[in-house]
Each structure stands twice: as structure tokens, then as C-alpha cells.
C-alpha positions as MATLAB code, in Angstrom:
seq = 'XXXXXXXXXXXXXXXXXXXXXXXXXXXXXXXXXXXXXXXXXXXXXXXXXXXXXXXXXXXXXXXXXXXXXXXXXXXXXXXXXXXXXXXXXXXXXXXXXXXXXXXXXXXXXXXXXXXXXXXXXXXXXXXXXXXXXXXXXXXXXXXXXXXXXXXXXXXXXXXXXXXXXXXXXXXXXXXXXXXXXXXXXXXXXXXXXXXXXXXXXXXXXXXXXXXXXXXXXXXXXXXXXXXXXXXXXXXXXXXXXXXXXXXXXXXXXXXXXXXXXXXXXXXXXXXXXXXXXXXXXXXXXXXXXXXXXXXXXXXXXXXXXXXXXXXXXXXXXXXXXXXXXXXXXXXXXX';
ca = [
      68.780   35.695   33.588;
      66.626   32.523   34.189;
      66.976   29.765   31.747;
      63.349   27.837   31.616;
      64.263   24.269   30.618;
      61.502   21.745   29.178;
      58.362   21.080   31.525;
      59.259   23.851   33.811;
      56.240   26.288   33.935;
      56.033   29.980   32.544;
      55.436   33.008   34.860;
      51.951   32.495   34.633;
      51.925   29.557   35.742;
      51.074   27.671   32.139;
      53.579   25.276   30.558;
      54.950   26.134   27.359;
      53.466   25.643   24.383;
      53.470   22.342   22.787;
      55.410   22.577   18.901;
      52.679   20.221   17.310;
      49.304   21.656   18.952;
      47.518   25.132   17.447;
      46.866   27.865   19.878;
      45.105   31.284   19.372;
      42.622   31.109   16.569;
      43.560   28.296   15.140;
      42.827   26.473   17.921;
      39.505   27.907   17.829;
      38.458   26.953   14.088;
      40.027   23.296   14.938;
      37.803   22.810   18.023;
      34.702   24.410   16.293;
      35.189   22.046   13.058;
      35.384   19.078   15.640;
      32.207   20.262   16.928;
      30.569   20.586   13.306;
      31.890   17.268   12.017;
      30.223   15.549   15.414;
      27.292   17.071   14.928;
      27.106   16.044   10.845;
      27.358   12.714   12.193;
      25.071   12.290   14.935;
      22.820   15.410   14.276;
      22.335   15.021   10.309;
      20.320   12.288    9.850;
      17.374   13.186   12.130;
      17.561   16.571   10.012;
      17.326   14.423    6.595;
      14.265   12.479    7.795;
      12.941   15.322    9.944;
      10.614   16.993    6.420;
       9.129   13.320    6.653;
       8.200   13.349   10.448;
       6.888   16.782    9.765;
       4.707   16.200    6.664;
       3.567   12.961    8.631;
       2.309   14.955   11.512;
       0.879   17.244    9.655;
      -1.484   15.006    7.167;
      -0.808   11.750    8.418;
      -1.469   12.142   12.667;
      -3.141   14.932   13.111;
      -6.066   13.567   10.886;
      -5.927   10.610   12.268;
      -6.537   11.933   15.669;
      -8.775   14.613   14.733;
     -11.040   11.890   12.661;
     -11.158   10.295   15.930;
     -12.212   13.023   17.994;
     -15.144   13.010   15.326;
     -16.130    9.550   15.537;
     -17.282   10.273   19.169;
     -19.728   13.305   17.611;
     -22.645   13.564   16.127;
     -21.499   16.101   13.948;
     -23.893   16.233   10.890;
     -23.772   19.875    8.019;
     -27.333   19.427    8.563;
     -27.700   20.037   12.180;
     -25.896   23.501   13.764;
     -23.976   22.813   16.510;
     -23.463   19.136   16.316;
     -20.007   19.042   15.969;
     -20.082   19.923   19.757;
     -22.686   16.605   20.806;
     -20.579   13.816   22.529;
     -22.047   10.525   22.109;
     -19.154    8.305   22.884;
     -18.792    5.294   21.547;
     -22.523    5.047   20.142;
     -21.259    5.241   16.280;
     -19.338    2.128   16.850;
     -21.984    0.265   18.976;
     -24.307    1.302   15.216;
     -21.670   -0.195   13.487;
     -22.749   -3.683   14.930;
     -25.906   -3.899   13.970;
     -25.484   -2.228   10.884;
     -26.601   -4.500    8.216;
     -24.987   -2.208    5.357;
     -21.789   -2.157    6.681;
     -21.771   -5.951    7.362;
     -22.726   -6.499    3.663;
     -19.835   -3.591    2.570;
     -17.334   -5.404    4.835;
     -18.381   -8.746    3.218;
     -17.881   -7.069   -0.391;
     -14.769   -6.072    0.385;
     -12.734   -8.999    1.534;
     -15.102  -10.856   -1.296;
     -13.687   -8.425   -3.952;
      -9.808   -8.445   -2.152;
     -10.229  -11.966   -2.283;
     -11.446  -12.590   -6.114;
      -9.181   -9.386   -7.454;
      -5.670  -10.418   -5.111;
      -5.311  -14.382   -5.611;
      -5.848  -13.921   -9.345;
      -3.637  -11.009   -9.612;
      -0.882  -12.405   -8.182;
      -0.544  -15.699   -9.919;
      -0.664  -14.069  -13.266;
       1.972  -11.385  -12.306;
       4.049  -13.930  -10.783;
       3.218  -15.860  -14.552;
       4.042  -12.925  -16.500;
       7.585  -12.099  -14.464;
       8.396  -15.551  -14.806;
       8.172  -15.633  -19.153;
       9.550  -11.923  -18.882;
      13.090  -13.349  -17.009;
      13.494  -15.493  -20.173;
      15.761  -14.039  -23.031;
      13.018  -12.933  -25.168;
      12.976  -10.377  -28.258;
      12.144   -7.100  -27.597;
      12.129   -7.778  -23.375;
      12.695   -3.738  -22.652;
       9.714   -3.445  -24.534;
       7.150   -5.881  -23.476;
       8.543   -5.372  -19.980;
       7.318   -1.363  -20.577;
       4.113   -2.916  -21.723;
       3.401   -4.272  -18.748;
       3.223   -1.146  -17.097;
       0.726    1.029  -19.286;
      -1.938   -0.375  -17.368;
      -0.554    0.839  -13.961;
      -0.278    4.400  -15.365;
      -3.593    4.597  -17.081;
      -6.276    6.964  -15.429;
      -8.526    4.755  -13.079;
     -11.437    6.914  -14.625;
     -10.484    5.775  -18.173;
     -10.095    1.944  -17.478;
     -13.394    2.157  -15.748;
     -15.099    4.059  -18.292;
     -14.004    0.890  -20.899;
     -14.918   -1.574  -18.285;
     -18.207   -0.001  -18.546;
     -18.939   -0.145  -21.645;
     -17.918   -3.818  -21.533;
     -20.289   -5.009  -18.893;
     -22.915   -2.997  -19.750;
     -26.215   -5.418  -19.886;
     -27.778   -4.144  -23.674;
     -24.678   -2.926  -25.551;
     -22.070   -4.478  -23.986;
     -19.197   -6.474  -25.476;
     -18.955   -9.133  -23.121;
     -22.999   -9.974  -23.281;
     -22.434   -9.756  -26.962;
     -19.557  -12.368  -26.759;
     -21.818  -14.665  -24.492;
     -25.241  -14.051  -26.396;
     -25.207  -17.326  -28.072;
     -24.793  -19.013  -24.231;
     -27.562  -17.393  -22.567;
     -31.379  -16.463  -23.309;
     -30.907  -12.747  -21.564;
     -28.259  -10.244  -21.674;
     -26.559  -10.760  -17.635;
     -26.636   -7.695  -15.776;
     -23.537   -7.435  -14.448;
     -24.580   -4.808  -11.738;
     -27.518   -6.839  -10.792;
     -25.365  -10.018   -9.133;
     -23.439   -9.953   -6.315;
     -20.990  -12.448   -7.747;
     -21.046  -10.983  -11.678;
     -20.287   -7.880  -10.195;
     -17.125   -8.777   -8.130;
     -16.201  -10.073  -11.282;
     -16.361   -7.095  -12.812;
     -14.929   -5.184  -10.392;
     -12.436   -7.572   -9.568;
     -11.587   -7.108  -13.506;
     -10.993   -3.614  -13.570;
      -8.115   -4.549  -10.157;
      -6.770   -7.175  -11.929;
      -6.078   -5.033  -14.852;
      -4.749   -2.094  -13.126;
      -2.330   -3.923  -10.887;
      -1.201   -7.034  -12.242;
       1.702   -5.325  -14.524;
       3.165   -3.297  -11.631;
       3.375   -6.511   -9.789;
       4.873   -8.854  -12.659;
       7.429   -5.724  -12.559;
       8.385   -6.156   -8.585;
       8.626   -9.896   -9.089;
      10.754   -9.401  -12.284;
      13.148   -7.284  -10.488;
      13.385  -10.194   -7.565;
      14.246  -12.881  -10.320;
      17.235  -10.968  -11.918;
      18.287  -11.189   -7.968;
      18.429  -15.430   -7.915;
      22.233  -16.746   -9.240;
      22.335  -18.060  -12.698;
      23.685  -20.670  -11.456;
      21.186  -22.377   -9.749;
      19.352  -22.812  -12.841;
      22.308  -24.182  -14.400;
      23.220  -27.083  -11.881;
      19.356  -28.359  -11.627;
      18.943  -27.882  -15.545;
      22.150  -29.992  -15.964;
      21.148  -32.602  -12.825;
      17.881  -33.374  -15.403;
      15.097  -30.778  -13.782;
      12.499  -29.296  -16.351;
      11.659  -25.891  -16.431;
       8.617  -26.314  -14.009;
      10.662  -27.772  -11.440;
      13.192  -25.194  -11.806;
      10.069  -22.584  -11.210;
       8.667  -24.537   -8.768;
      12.085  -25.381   -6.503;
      14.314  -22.623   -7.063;
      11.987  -19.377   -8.437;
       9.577  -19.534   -5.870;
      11.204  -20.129   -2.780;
      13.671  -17.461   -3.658;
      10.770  -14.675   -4.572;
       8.950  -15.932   -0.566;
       9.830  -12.557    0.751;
       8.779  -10.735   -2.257;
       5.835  -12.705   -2.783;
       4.597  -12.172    1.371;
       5.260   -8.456    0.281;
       3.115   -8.182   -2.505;
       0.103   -9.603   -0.689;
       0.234   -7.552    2.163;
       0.514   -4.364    0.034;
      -2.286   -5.860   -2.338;
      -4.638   -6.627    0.887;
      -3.963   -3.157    2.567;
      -4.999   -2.081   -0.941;
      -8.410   -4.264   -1.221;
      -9.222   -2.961    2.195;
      -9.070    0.550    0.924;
     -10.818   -0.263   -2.287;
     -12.888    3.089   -3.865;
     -12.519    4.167   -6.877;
     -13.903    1.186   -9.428;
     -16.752    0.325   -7.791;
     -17.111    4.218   -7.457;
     -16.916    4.414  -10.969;
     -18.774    1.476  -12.028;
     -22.020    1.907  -10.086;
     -24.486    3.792  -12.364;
     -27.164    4.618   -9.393;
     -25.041    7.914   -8.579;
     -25.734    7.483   -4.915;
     -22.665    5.464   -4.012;
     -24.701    2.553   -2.839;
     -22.661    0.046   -5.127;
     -25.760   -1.522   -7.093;
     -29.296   -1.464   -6.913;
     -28.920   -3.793   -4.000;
     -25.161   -2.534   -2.549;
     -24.003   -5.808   -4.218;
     -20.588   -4.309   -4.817;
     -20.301   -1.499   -2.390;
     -17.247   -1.830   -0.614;
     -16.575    0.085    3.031;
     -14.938    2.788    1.384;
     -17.734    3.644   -0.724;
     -20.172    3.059    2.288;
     -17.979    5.281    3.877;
     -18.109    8.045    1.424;
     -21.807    7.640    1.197;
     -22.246    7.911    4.896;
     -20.185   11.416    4.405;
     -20.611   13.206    1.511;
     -24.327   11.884    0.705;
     -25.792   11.480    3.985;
     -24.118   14.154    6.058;
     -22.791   11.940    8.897;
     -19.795   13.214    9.487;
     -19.092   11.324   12.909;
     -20.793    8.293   11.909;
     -18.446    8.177    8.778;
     -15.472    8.863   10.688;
     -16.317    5.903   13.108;
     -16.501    3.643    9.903;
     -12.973    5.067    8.938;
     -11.501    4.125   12.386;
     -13.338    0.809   12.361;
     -11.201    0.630    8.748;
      -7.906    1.320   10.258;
      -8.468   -0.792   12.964;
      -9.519   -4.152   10.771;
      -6.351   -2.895    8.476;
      -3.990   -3.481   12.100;
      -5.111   -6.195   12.698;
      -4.851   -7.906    8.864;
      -1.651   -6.523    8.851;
      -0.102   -7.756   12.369;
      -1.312  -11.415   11.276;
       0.313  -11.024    8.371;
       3.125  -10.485   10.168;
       3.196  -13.290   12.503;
       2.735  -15.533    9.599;
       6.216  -14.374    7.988;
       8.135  -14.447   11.460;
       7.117  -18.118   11.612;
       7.782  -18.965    8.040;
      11.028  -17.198    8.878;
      11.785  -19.307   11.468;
      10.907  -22.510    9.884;
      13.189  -21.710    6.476;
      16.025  -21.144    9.586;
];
């Protein structure tokens, strides 16, 4: 009889099994929950963001290639078989010489321009007396918001009737100033002022509510050390508030340009010639609307997605400046 010490090898050849290590099935499940955990780690993530990438692709790339495609067509309802007529890059070469979309392009950053600066500095305003220890601050910090969940078509049917020229409140509040009622639709400039109204309106709680949450962020005690060194209240705002709420505040106006640039539904609504051309004159028809015109009026289908491209294209571009602009004021604040 053969005593087999410690390390010697079986007859097969295998050394004996270890006390403290599983063998058989056990062994099995232990190596297959290794292989599970490893992949929850690695593998789960891409599955959790993977609905995303797939909803994206779906109405997010593909229509952004297919719109494309169509922008190098002369794909009109009205003409069979048009979908299949390559013109190239013709649509875009229109573009350039197309006086319409100059002046809708020129609306637009006019609009962005009057609706965004304004919108911003009240919100920022309106955050600022909404930090403060105020009664009821749950509830005038809910009021804030009704505006941002109101219909678009309901604000703009009010802001109708209050620019209207014969009937309308505004003209009745400025009858004793003028000898005519002002048709707002009639002026390029009284009608990004009404526009621009309707923006304002809509947007400038949901704001105030974004800056708000980026105060209650900034240390109480800041406020405390330059309120007991002597500083007012303004120079509190002015020193402490607002260089704390930069990032915020570069947020807010990219979001609110990216939104400018897509501007459609108030001057939609507000433009009473039911032909989407933004005024008897376009004087607020934005490229949105000149783009929907171009479709859904006019049949164009390629020259209206060209327009859309064009869009996307001034949108990069806005966009990567803005960018730039906060990786230097990044780098001069370090």
C-alpha cells in the first residue's frame, strides 16, 4: 500500500485537491458568476444607454441623413417622379441669392436677439429676489413656472388679441400717444416686439428657475463675510452672484440661441395671412416658418430640406463659437 504524501501527484497524474478551492459544480456556478459579475460591470452600461443610441438612430440620424439625401432632389408632390431628379448642390447655390431667406435669416437672429438678452436679465432678476427669504417662496417660485407649461397656442391666441391694430389692448393703452392705432404686423421692428413678447413670456420663468437652483448652490457664507466687510446688496450680486452663476449663465444662452434659431411656433401663430409668410411683407417670418412654407405650402420638398440643412449647419457653427468662448473664459478664471 502506497502512502501519497502532500504535493505528490494522483494516478492520473493531477495533484490533489486543494481543501479551500470548489471543484465539480460548484466550481462551475463560481466561475460562471465571475463571468456574470464582469460582464455587469463592463457590459451593463452600454446596455442602459443602448434604448438611447437606438431611439437616436432611429429619429434623430436617419432623418438627418435621409433629409440630406433630399436636399440634393428636386423632389416636389406636384411633379411624379421627382424624388428621383439629382440636382446636386443647386438648392443651396438658390439659397444665396434668395432674398426671402436672407430677410428670414435676418428675422431670426433679430427676434433671438430682442427675445434672448431681455429674457435673460429678467430671469436672472427674478432668481435673484426669489433666493431671498420671502413669504410664500414655494409658491411664487411655482408661479414662475405657469407660463412655461401654458399651451404655446393659448399664449399666442392672448398675444393676439393684445396687438391686434382696432381692438387691441395695447393700442387702446397707447391711443392717447398716437393719432392711428400701430399695426403691429405691419413693422418689422413692432412685430419682433411682439413676437419677441410672446418668447419672453414663455421662457423667462423656466429660466429664473435654472438660475434659482444655481444660487441655493453659492455658500452662505460668502454673503456673510462681504455683508459684514461693508458690501451692499448690489455688490454682493454683482461680485459674488454672478461670477458664481458664469457657467449657468453661458448655459442658458446657448440653449436660448439654439432655441431662437429654431423659432416656429409664435410667429406661426401670430401671422394672420394663413400662408406662413410672417406678415404682409415677411417682416417676422423666421427660417423655420420659411421653411415650412417652402414645404407644406409650396411643395418643395428638396428645396425645404436644403433650408433645414443650411439650419443645422448655421446652428454648428453658433454653437462651436459658443464654445470656444467658454474654453477661454475658462482659462482666464484659471
Amino acid at each position: 500500500m502506497t502512502v501519497r504524501t502532500s504535493g505528490q501527484l494522483d494516478n492520473r497524474g493531477a495533484p490533489p485537491d486543494s481543501p479551500g478551492r470548489p471543484s465539480g459544480p460548484s466550481a462551475r456556478r463560481q466561475a460562471w458568476r465571475s463571468r456574470l459579475y464582469r460582464f455587469d460591470v463592463k457590459g451593463s452600461p452600454y446596455l442602459y444607454v443602448l434604448p438611447f443610441f437606438g431611439l437616436f438612430a432611429v429619429f434623430g440620424l436617419f432623418p438627418l441623413i435621409y433629409t440630406a439625401v433630399i436636399s440634393t432632389t428636386a423632389w416636389s408632390p406636384r411633379k411624379p417622379g421627382s424624388e428621383d431628379v439629382s440636382v446636386g448642390l443647386d438648392n443651396y447655390g438658390r439659397l444665396l441669392s434668395d432674398e426671402n431667406f436672407h430677410n428670414s435669416l435676418l428675422n431670426t437672429f433679430g427676434i433671438g436677439i430682442v427675445s434672448t438678452v431681455p429674457q435673460l436679465l429678467l430671469a436672472l432678476a427674478i432668481a435673484h429676489l426669489l433666493n431671498y427669504r420671502l413669504r410664500g417662496r414655494l409658491f411664487l417660485r411655482m408661479g414662475v413656472l405657469v407660463p412655461y407649461i401654458t399651451s404655446v397656442a393659448a399664449v399666442a391666441l392672448i398675444f393676439n388679441q393684445i396687438f391686434a391694430r382696432d381692438f387691441g389692448l395695447l393700442n387702446w393703452f397707447l391711443q392717447p400717444f398716437m393719432d392711428n392705432p400701430l399695426d403691429w404686423r405691419a413693422d418689422k421692428w413692432s412685430s419682433w416686439l411682439a413676437v419677441s413678447s410672446m418668447v419672453i413670456w414663455h421662457w423667462t420663468g423656466y429660466n429664473a428657475l435654472i438660475y434659482l437652483a444655481a444660487m441655493q448652490t453659492i455658500p452662505y457664507e460668502l454673503y456673510e463675510s462681504a455683508s459684514i466687510d461693508g458690501a451692499s446688496r448690489w455688490q454682493q450680486f454683482w461680485h459674488i452672484t454672478i461670477p458664481s452663476l458664469r457657467p449657468t449663465i453661458i448655459f442658458t444662452v446657448i440653449v436660448s440661441t439654439i432655441g431662437a434659431l429654431q423659432l416656429f411656433a409664435e410667429p406661426f401663430l401670430f401671422d394672420t395671412t394663413r400662408n406662413s409668410n410672417g406678415g404682409p411683407e415677411r417682416e417676422f417670418q423666421t427660417v423655420v416658418l420659411y421653411l415650412y412654407q417652402q414645404f407644406w405650402t409650396n411643395g418643395r420638398y428638396g428645396y425645404a430640406a436644403a433650408i433645414a440643412w443650411t439650419l443645422f449647419l448655421i446652428t454648428v457653427v453658433i454653437a462651436l463659437v459658443n464654445f470656444l468662448l467658454v474654453r477661454r473664459i475658462r482659462s482666464a478664471d484659471d
